[in-house]
KEPALO-222229 format. One record per residue: x, y, z of N, C-alpha, C in turn. Coordinates in steps of 0.2 Angstrom, whole numbers, padded with zeros to 4 digits, always signed. Layout:
# residues N
XYZXYZXYZ...
This chain:
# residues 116
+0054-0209+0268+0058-0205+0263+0055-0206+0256+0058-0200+0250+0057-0201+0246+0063-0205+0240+0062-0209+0237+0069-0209+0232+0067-0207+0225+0072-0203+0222+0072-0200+0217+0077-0202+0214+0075-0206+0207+0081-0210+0203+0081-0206+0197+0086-0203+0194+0087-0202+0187+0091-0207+0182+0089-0207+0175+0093-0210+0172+0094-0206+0165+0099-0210+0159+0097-0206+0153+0102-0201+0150+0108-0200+0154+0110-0196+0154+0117-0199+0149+0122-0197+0145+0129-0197+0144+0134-0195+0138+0134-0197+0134+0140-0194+0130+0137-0194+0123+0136-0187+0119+0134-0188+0112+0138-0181+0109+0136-0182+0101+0140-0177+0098+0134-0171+0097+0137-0166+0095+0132-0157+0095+0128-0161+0090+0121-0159+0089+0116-0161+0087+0111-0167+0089+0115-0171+0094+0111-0177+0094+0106-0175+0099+0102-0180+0103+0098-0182+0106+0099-0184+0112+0096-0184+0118+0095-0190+0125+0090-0186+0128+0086-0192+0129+0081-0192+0133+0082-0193+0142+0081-0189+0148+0082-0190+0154+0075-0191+0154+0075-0197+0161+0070-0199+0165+0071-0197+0171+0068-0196+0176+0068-0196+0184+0061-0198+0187+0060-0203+0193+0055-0207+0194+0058-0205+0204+0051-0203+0205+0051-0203+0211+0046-0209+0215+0048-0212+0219+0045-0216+0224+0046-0215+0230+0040-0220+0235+0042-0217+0242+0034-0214+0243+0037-0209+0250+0033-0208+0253+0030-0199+0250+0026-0200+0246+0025-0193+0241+0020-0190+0245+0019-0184+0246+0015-0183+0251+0010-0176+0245+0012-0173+0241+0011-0173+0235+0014-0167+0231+0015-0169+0223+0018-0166+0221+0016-0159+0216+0019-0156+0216+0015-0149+0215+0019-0147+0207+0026-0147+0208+0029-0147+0202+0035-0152+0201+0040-0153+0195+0046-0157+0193+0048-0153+0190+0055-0154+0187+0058-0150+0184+0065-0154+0185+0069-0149+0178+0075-0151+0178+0079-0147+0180+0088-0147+0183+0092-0137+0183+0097-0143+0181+0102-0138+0179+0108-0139+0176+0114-0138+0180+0118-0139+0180+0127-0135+0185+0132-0138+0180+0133-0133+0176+0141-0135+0172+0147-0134+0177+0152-0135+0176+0158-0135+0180+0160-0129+0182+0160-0125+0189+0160-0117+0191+0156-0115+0190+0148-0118+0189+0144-0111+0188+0139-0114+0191+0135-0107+0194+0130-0110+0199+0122-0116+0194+0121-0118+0199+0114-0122+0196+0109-0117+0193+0106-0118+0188+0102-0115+0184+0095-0119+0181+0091-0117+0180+0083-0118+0179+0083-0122+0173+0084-0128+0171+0082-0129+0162+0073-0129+0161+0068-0131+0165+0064-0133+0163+0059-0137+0169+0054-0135+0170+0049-0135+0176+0042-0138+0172+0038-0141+0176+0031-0143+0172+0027-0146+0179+0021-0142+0178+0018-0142+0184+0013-0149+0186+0009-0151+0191+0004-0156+0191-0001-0157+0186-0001-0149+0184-0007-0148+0180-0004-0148+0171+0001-0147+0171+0004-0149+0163+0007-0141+0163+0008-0136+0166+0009-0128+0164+0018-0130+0166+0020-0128+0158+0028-0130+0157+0031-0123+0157+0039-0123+0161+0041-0116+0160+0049-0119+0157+0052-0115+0152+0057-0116+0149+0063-0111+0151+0070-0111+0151+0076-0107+0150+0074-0106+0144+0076-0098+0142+0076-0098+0136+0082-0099+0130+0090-0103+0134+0092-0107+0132+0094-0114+0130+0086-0116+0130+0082-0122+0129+0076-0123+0125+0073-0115+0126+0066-0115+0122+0069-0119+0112+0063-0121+0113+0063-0126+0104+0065-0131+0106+0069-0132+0110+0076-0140+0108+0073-0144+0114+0071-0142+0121+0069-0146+0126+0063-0150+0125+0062-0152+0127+0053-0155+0129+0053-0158+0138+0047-0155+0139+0049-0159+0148+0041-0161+0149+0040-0166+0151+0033-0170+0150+0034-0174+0156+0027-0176+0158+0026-0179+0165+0021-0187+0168+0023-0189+0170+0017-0195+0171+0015-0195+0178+0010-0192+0178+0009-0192+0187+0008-0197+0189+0004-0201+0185+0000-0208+0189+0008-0213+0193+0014-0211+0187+0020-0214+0189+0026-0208+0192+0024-0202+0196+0027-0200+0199+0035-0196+0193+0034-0196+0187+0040-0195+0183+0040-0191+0179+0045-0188+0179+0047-0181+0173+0051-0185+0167+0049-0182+0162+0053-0184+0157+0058-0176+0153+0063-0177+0151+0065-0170+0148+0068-0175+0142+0066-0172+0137+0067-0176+0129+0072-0169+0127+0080-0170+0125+0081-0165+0124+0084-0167+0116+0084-0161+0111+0087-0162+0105+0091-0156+0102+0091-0158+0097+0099-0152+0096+0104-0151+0099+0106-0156+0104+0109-0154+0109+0116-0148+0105+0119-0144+0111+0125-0142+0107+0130-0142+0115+0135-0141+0113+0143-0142+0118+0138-0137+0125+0136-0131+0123+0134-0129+0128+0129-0131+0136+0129-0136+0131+0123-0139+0136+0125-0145+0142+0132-0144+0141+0137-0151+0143+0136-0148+0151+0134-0153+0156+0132-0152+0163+0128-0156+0167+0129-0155+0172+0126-0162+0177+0119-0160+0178+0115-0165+0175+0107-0162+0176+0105-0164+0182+0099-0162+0188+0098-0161+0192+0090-0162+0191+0088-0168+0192+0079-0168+0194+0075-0164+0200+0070-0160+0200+0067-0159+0206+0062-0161+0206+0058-0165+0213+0051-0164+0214+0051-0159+0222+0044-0157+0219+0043-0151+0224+0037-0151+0225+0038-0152+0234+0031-0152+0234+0028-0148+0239+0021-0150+0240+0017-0143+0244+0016-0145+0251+0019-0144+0255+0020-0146+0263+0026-0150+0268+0027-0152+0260+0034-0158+0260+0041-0154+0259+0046-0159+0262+0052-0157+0257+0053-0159+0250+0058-0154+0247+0059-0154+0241+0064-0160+0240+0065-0164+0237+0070-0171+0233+0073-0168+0228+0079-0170+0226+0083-0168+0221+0086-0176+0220+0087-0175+0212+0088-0183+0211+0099-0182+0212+0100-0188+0211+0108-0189+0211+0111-0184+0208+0107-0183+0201+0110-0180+0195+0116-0184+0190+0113-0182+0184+0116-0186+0178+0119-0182+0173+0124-0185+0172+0131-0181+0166+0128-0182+0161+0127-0177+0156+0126-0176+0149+0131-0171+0148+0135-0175+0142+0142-0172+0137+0139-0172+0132+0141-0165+0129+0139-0165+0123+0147-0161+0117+0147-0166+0114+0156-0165+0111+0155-0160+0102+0159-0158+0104+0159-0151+0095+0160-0156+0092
């Protein structure tokens, strides 16, 4: 099996900063892309931010300027550095690894509140 741990996630005021991590381990069979999706409260899960093996990033466009989503492949983990955060962005983040022949991992997912 795969395990997929996130961390990094919780409560800050509009403008601040958190940095999420998500590290996968286990049996990787290999991975093609990571990426983060969001789901606020009644709304379905949405894309924040994807980055391939090869480094090719794709963004929300509202996230474009304020995310960064970066990767360490040697350790299997996505990074999403997020800034400026603002209230809209208050939601349960969701890690993906995805992979090419493999099932797809979805991490726990981790609260980030973001307060006016």
């Amino acid at each position: 099996q795969v395990r997929v741990v996130e961390s990094g996630g919780g409560l800050v005021q509009a403008g601040g900063s958190l940095r999420l991590s998500c590290a996968a381990s286990g049996n990787i069979i290999g991975i093609a892309a990571m990426g983060w999706y969001r789901q606020a409260s009644g709304k379905a899960r949405e894309l924040v931010a994807t980055i391939t093996s090869g480094g090719t990033t794709n963004y929300a466009d509202s996230v474009k300027d304020r995310f960064t989503v970066s990767r360490d492949n040697a350790k299997n983990t996505v990074y999403l550095q997020m800034n400026s955060l603002k209230p809209e962005d208050t939601a349960v983040y969701y890690c993906l690894i995805h992979q090419i022949g493999a099932p797809d991992y979805w991490g726990q997912g981790t609260q980030v509140t973001v307060s006016s």
